[in-house]
N, C-alpha and C positions, 0 to 999 in steps of 0.2 A: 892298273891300280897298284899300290904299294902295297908292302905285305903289311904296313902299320893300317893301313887304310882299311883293307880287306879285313883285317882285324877287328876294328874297329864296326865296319859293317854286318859281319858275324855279331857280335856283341849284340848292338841295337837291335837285328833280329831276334835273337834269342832274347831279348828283355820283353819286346813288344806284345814275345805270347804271353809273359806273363802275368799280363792283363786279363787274359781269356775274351771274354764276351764283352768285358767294360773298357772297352777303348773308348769312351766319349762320355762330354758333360761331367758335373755332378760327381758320378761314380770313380768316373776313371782318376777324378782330382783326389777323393774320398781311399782311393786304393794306393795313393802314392805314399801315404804315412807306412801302411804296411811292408809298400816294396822296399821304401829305403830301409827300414828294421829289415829284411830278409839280406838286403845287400849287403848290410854292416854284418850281418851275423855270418852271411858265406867269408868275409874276409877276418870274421875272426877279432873285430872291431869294437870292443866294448863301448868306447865314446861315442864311435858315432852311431851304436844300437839304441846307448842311452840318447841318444840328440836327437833319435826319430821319436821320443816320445815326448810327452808335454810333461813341465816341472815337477808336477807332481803327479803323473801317468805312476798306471801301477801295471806289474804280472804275475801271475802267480804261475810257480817253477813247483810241479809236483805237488807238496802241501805245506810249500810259504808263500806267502805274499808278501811282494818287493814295493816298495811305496817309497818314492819319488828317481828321480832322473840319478840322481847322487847316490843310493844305495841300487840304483840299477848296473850301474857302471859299475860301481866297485864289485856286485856278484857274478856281473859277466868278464870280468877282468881275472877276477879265479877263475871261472869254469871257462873260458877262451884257453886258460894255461895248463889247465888239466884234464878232466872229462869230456870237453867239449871242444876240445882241441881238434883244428884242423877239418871238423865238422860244418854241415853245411846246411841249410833249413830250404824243404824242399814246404811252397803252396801255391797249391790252387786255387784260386776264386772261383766260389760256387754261387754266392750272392752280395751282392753289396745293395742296403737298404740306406740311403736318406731319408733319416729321421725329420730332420729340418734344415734349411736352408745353413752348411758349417757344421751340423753332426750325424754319421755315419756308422751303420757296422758293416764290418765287412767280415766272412765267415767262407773260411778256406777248411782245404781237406790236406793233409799233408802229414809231413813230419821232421825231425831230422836225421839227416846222413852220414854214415860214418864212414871213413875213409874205403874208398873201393866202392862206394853202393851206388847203385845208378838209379835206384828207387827205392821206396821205404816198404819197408817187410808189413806186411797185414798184421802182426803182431804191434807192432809199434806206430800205425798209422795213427794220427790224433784228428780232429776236428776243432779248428779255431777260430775262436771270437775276439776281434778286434774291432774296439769303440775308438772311430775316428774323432777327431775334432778341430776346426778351424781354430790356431793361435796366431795371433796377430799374425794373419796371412797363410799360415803355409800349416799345411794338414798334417797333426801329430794322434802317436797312438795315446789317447789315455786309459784304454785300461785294456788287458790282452791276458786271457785263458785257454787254454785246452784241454779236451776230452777224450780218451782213448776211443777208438772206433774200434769196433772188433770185430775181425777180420775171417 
């Protein structure tokens, strides 16, 4: 096997845990708005962090709330250049609940990493709420919170 290959088969392993227990149905469709938001966020990707969420998805970063896709990008577009530079968003799925048929939460335990970290310190572990939702097809976050856990 090639070294691009073998690469690339590393990769898809390491993603597939990141499903945890929701590899199937429903859920595991319901988790993919979340992973592609964590994959933008490990590369540092402000557009396509905003592009995992729906038009008018909201987050709240500490104590504001970001409301819609256009002012999501533009605050992770600063914090990817400064604070949050080069940082990387560590979650696990602990539950994913289908609400109905197209809306979901899914509520990870996690946090983020700052360069060198191979896990997030008990101090800064959060608990997260992400409300999925079916848009024309394809699973976005529209609204995402977190809660310090205390460690």
């Amino acid at each position: 096997m090639s070294e691009k290959a073998s690469s690339l088969v590393a990769g898809a392993k390491q993603w597939a845990t990141y499903y945890g227990k929701f590899t199937q149905g429903e859920e595991s469709a319901a988790l993919t708005a979340q992973l592609r938001a964590r994959a933008a966020w490990d590369a540092n990707d402000a557009a396509a962090f905003a592009a995992s969420f729906a038009e008018n998805g909201s987050i709240l970063v500490d104590d504001e709330q970001i409301n819609g896709r256009e002012a999501i990008q533009a605050f992770f577009t600063d914090a990817f250049g400064a604070r949050l530079a080069g940082t990387k968003l560590h979650t696990e799925p602990i539950e994913v609940k289908v609400l109905e048929p197209g809306v979901a939460v899914v509520i990870t335990d996690g946090g983020v990493l700052y360069d060198g970290e191979t896990t997030v310190p008990a101090e800064r572990t959060v608990r997260g709420t992400w409300v999925a939702a079916q848009v024309d097809g394809e699973w976005r976050v529209v609204s995402q919170q977190t809660s310090p856990v205390k460690g």
